[in-house]
N, C-alpha and C positions, 0 to 999 in steps of 0.2 A: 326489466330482467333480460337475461343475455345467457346467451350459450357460447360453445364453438363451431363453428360449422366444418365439417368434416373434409369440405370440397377445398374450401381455399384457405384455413386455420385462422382466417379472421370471426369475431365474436356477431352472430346475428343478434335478433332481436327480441328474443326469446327463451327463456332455458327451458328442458326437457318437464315433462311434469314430475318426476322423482327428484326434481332439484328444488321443487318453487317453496317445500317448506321451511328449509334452510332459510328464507330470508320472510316468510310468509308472519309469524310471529312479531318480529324485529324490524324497527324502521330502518330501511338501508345504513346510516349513518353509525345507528348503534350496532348493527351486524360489521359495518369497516372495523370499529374501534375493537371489536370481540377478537376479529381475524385478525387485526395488526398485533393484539399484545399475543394472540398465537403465534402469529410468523415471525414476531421479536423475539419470543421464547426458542423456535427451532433455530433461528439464524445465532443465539447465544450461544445454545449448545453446540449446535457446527462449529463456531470462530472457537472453541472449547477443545471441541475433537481436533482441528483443525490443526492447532497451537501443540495438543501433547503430541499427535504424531511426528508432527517437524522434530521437536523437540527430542522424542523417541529416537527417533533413524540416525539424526546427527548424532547425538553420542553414541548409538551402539558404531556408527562409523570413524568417530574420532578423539574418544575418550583415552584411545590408549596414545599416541600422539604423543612427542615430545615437546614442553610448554616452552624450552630453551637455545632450539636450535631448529635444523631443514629438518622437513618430512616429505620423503620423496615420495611418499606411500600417497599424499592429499592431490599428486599431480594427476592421479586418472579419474577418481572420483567425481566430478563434475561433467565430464563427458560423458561418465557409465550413466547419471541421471537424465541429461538431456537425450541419452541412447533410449533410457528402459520408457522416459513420458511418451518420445515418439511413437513403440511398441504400444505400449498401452491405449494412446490414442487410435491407431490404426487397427489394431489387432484384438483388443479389449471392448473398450468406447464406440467404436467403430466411428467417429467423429472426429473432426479437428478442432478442440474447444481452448485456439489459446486467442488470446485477446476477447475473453470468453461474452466481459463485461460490456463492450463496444457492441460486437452482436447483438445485443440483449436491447442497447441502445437502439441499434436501427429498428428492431424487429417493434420495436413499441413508439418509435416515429412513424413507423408504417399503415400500423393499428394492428398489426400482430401480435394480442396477448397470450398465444399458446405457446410458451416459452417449453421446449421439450424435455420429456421427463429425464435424458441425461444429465442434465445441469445442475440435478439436484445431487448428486451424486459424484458425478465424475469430474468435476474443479478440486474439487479434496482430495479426491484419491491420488489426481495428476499433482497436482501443487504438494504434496508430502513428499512426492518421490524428487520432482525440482529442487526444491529447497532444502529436505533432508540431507541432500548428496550434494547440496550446495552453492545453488542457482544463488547467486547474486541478484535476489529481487522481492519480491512482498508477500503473503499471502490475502492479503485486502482485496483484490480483484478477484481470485476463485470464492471468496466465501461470499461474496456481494452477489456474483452470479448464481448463487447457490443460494442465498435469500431469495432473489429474484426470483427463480424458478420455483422456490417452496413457496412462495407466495401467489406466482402465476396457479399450480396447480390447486391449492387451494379457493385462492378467488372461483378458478372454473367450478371445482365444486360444489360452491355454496350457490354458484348463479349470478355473483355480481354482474352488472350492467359494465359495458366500454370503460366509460368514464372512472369509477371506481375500481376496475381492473387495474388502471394505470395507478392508482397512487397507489393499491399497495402492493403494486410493485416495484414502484419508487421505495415503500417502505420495507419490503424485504432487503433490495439493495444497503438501503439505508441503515438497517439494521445490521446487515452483516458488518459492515464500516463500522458501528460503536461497538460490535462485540469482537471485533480481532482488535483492534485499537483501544479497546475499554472509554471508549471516548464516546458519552450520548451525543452530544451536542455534536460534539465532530461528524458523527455519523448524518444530522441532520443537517448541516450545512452542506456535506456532500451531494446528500439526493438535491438542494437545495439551489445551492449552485450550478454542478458539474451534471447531475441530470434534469434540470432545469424544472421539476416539479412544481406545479401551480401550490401558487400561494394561499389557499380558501383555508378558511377556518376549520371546514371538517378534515381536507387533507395536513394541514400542520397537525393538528390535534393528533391523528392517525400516524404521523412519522412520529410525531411525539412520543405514544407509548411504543410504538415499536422499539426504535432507538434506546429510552429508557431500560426497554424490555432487557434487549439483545445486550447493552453495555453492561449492566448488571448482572445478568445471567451468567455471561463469559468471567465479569470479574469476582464475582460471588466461587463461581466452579475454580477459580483458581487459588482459590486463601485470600481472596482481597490485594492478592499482589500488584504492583505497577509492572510494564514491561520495561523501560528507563527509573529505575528508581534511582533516588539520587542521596547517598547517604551524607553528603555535605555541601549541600545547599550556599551558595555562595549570593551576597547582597549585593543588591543592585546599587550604584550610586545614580540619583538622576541627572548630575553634574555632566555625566559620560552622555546623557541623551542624545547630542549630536554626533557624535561618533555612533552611534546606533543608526543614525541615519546615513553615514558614511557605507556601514557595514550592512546597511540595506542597497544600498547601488550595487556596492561590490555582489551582492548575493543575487541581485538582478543582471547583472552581464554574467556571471555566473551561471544562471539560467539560460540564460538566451546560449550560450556554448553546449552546456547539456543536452538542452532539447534537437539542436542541429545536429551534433554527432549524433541523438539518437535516431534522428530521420536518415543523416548518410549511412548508418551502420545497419539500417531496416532494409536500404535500399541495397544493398551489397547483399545480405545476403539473400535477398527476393530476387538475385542473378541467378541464385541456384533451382534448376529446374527440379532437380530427384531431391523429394523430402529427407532422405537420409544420406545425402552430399550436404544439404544444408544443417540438418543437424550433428551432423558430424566438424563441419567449419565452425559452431559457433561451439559446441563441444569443445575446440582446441581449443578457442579462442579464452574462454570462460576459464578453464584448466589452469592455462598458463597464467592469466590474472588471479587466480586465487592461490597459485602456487607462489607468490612475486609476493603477493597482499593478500594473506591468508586472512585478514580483518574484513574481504569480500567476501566470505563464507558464510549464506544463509541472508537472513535478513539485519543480522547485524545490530538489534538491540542490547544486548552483553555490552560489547565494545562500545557503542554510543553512552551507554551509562556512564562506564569504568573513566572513559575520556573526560568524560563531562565532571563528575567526580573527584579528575586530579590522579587517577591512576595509568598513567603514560603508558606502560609497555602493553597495555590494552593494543596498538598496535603495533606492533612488535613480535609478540606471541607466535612460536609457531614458525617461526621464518627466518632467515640467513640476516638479519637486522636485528637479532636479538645475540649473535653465536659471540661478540667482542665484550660481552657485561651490560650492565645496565645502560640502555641509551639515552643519550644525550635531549635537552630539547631541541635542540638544532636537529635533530635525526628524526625525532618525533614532525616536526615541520612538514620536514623533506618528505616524510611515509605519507603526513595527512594531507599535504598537497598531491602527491602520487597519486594518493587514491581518488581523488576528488577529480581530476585528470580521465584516470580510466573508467572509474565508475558508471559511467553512461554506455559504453562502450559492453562493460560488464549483466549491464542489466539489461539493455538492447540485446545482447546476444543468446540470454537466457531464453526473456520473452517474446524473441521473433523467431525465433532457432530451433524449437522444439519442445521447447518448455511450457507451462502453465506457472503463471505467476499474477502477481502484480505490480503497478509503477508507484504507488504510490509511498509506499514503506521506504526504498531508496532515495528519493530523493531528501527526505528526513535524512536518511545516512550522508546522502552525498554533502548537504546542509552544515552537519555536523561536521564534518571533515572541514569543508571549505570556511568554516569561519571561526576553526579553530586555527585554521592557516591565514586567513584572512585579519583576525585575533593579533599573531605573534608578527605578521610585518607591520600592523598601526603601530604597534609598539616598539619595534625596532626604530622603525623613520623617523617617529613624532615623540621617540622617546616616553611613552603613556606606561601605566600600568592597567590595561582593558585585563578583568581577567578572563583568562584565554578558556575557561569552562561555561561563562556568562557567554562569550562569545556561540562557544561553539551551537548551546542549547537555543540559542535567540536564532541563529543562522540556519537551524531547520527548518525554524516557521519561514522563514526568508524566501530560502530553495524550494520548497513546497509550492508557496504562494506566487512564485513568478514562473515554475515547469507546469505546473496544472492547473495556474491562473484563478485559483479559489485563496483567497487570501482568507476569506473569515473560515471555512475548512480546516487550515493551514495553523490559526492562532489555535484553535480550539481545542485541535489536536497533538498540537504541542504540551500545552499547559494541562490538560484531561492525563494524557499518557506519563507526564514526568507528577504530577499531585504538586509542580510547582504553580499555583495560579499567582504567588507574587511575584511572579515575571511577567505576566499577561501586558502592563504597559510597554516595554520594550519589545517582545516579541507583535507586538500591533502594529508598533511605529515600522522593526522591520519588515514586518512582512507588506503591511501596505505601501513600504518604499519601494522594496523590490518588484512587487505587483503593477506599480506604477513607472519603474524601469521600464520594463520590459512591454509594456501596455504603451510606454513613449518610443518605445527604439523600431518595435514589432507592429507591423500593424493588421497582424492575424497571427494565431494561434498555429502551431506547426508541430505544438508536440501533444502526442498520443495522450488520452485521457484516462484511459483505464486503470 
């Protein structure tokens, strides 16, 4: 049994006596499994809340919007968000919680399980005003920290021991990952991988219903909807299999550029001493790229669907690329190579800048982009008909699996979030080629994980 100790927040070796009968009944193992389908239940409902509020503020900000031409009106918005988190954080939170998940990491390599009661909280609040107003970047990282923490507070409650502290709060994290992503298994790969959670039968077991818990909950509260749905499902030929593997390298140097512009683009603006000179630079910075490629707006599953689906002016929409008629594909190329370009640039400046987000949702986006681009030059050179929506939804798993170096994460989450699992073999092949690019080119990790 285990407490926290007041003096240094790490857990002694004993809990309080109004705690010991929380676990006095119940053998530790079955008290984990009680508290994990609890803290998969609250991390569902957050990635729930989480999802309508984004959801809420963007269109009350840009439903009126013209779908066919410039909106000069979307150029200050993205800066007013990265202006109002800063506020919030300083003046509200009274915290700095961005890269919220990374902290949470160290704090529990340490043996710090008193993860502070902000975090259960204050990721949501912050990550709604980012993203609403149109951070180019994820909500997957505030709501993980937000597991984590509802799961730290809880453990303390009941008394768990050190040991058991930590998985579930692997399994809160982990939770929150299948319930913004409706992805169970995705979610469990991630605490799996990416926070490296011991393998024991009762910790799997414990991420198990958590995950379960949290992916259901989220997808249950939303009408059973996908966030990529795909209303025309296009078949795989496995003839193309090699070319899959082509489109796997490509997504692996692909990688390796993303993750280094997002280390120079962190490092630029940690030049800036005063927190609101910095959020003010990546403010412009963001602004301008989503006034250019209004398809950087938010997290960007809309447009990943429509794209993948066959419906082009998906990026286009909104923007001085759309004001000549309907665009060309060659124009389509040119926007989705653009974006795929800045995109790192876009989501580093969210989430180093002032914002609360997450990494993980973009690089999906940037995926998508880039192997729909990636897509339309095989087929020009080599003459192929790849189609360029196979491409694009395989090249997620790709870019995933080679910026945050979790490749089985990466498949699982792909195929969970679109309800395509008859791509699972292609999206493996890429993702583990890209994964093993970048694993041969790099011989350490250099991009951010959270």
């Amino acid at each position: 049994m285990s407490t926290i100790s007041p003096d240094n927040n790490r857990l002694s070796s004993s809990p309080p006596p109004s705690q010991e009968w929380h676990l006095g009944s119940l053998p530790p193992s079955i008290s984990l499994f009680v508290l994990a389908a609890l803290v998969g239940l609250l991390a569902g409902l957050g990635a729930f809340v989480l999802k309508e509020t984004i959801k809420w503020l963007s269109l009350l900000l840009v439903s009126h919007f013209h779908k066919h031409g410039v909106n000069w009106a979307l150029l200050p918005i993205p800066l007013v968000g990265i202006l109002l988190t800063v506020a919030l954080q300083r003046y509200g939170l009274k915290r700095n919680i961005e890269h919220g998940l990374d902290k949470i990491g160290d704090m529990v390599r340490r043996g710090q399980y008193n993860i502070p009661a902000t975090y259960t909280y204050g990721p949501v609040l912050a990550s709604t005003l980012t993203l609403g107003f149109g951070g180019s970047a994820g909500a997957e990282g505030p709501i993980a920290s937000t597991g984590a923490a509802l799961a730290s507070q809880l453990g303390r409650w009941v008394g768990l021991p050190p040991r058991l502290m930590m998985i579930i709060i692997g399994c809160g994290a982990g939770a929150g990952i299948a319930g913004i992503f409706k992805a169970p298994v995705g979610g469990m790969m991630f605490t799996l991988e990416v926070m490296g959670m011991e393998m024991t039968t009762v910790a799997v077991i414990a991420l198990t219903i958590a995950c379960v818990i949290g992916g259901m909950t989220s997808y249950g509260m939303t009408g059973f909807s996908l966030d990529v749905p795909l209303n025309h499902p296009q078949y795989f030929d496995p003839h193309m299999s090699g070319w899959i593997i082509v489109l796997g390298v490509l997504c692996g140097l692909y990688s390796i550029y993303y993750s280094r512009v997002g280390v120079l683009t962190q490092r630029l603006l940690g030049l800036c001493r005063s927190p609101w000179l910095k959020a003010l630079l990546s403010g412009v910075i963001l602004a301008v790229l989503v006034f250019v490629f209004p398809s950087l707006y938010g997290e960007g599953y809309e447009t990943m669907a429509r794209l993948i689906d066959g419906n082009l002016t998906a990026m286009t929409d909104y923007s001085f690329w759309h004001m000549d008629g309907r665009p060309t594909l060659d124009t389509i190329m040119l926007v989705c190579g653009g974006v795929a370009v800045v995109k790192s640039f876009a989501c580093t400046a969210t989430n180093s800048g002032g914002g609360v987000a997450g990494d993980f949702a973009p690089t999906l986006f940037a995926g998508c982009m880039a192997g729909f681009f990636f897509g339309g030059i095989l087929n020009m050179l080599f003459g192929l008909s790849l189609p360029l929506g196979n491409c694009a939804l395989i090249a997620m798993a790709g870019a995933m699996a080679g910026i945050i170096k979790a490749p089985l994460m990466a498949m699982f989450i792909v195929v969970e979030m679109t309800g395509y699992y008859g791509m699972m073999f292609p999206v493996a092949i890429c993702s583990v080629t890209s994964y093993a690019t970048v694993w041969a080119l790099t011989l350490r990790s250099t991009a951010p994980r959270n």
